[in-house]
C-alpha positions as CSV (number, residue, x, y, z in Angstrom):
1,X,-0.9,-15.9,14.9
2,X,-1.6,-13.9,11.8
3,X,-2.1,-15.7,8.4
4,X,-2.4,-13.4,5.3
5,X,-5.7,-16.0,3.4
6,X,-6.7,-13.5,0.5
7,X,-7.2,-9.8,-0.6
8,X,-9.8,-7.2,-1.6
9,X,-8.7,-5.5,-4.7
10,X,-10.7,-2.5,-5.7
11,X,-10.8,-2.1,-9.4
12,X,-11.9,1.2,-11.7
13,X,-14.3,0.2,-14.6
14,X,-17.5,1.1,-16.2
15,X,-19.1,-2.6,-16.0
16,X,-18.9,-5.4,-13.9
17,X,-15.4,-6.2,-14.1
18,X,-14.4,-9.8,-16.2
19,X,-12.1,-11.0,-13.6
20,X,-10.0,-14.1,-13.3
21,X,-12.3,-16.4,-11.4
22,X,-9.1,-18.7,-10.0
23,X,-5.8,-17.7,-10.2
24,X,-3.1,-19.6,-8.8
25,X,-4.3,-20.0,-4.9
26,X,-6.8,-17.2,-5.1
27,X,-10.8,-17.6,-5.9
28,X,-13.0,-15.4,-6.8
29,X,-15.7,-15.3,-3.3
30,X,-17.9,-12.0,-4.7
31,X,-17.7,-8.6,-6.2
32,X,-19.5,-5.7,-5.5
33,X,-20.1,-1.6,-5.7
34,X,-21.5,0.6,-2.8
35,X,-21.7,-2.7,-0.9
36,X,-23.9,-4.3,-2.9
37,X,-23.5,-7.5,-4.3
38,X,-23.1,-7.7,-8.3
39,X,-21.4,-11.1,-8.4
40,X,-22.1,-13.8,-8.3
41,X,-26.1,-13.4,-9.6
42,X,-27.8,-11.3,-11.2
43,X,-26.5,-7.6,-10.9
44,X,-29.1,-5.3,-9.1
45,X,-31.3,-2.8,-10.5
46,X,-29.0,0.1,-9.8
47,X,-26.7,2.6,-10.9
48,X,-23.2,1.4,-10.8
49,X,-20.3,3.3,-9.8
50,X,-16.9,2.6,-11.6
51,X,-15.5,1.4,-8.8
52,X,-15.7,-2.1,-7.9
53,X,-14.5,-4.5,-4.6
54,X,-13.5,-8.0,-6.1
55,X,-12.8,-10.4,-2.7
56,X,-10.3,-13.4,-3.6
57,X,-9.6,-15.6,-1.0
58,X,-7.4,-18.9,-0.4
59,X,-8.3,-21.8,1.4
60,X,-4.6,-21.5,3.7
61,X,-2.5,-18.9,4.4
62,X,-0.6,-17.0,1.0
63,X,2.8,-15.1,0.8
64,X,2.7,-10.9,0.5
65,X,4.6,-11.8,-2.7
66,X,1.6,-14.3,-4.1
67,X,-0.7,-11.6,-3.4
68,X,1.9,-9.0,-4.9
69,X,2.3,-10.9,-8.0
70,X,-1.6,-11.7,-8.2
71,X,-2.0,-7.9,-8.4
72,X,0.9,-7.8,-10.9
73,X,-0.8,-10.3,-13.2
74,X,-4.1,-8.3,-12.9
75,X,-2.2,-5.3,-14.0
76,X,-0.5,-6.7,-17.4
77,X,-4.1,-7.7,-17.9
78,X,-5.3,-4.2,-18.0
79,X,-7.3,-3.8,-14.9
80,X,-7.0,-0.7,-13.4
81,X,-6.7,-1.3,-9.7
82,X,-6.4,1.6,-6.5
83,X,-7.0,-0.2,-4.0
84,X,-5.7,-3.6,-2.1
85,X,-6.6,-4.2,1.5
86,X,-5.1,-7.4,2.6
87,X,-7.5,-10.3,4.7
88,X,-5.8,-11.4,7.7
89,X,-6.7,-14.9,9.9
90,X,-6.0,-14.9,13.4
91,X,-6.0,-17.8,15.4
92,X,-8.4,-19.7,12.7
93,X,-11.0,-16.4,13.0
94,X,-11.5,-13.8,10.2
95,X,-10.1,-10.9,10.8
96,X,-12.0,-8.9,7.9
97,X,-16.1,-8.8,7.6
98,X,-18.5,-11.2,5.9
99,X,-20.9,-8.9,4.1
100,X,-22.9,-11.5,2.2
């Protein structure tokens, strides 16, 4: 069975994005840019691109609306988002990767 447990939401911006670090049932796991890790720690010694992967996850499954309305809250906070790809359980396994 399929549990929908999070999103990656890619965001445009010329720093580090200052994300919501909890949000309803959503945490903040990382962020990162060319698949490198910029939070949490120290950023690397790198040029940036302006477009960031932010990872939120929950601890149980979450409703497409929760996740719609997390995106929602994001925009009316004036993040510029283009991407969403939603993370999927499957019988208690990850069904997205674990980069870090």
């Amino acid at each position: 069975m399929f549990q929908l447990v999070g999103a990656d939401i890619y965001l445009n911006s010329k720093s580090i994005p200052d994300v919501p670090h909890e949000k309803g049932n959503f945490k903040l796991i990382f962020i990162s840019n060319r698949g490198t890790k910029c939070w949490p720690g120290p950023p690397p010694d790198m040029e940036l691109l302006e477009n960031f992967q932010c990872r939120y996850e929950s601890s149980g499954a979450v409703s497409e609306q929760e996740v719609d309305e997390f995106i929602a809250g994001l925009t009316q906070a004036g993040f510029h988002w283009t991407k969403v790809q939603r993370l999927y359980m499957q019988d208690g396994e990850r069904q997205y990767s674990q980069p870090y």
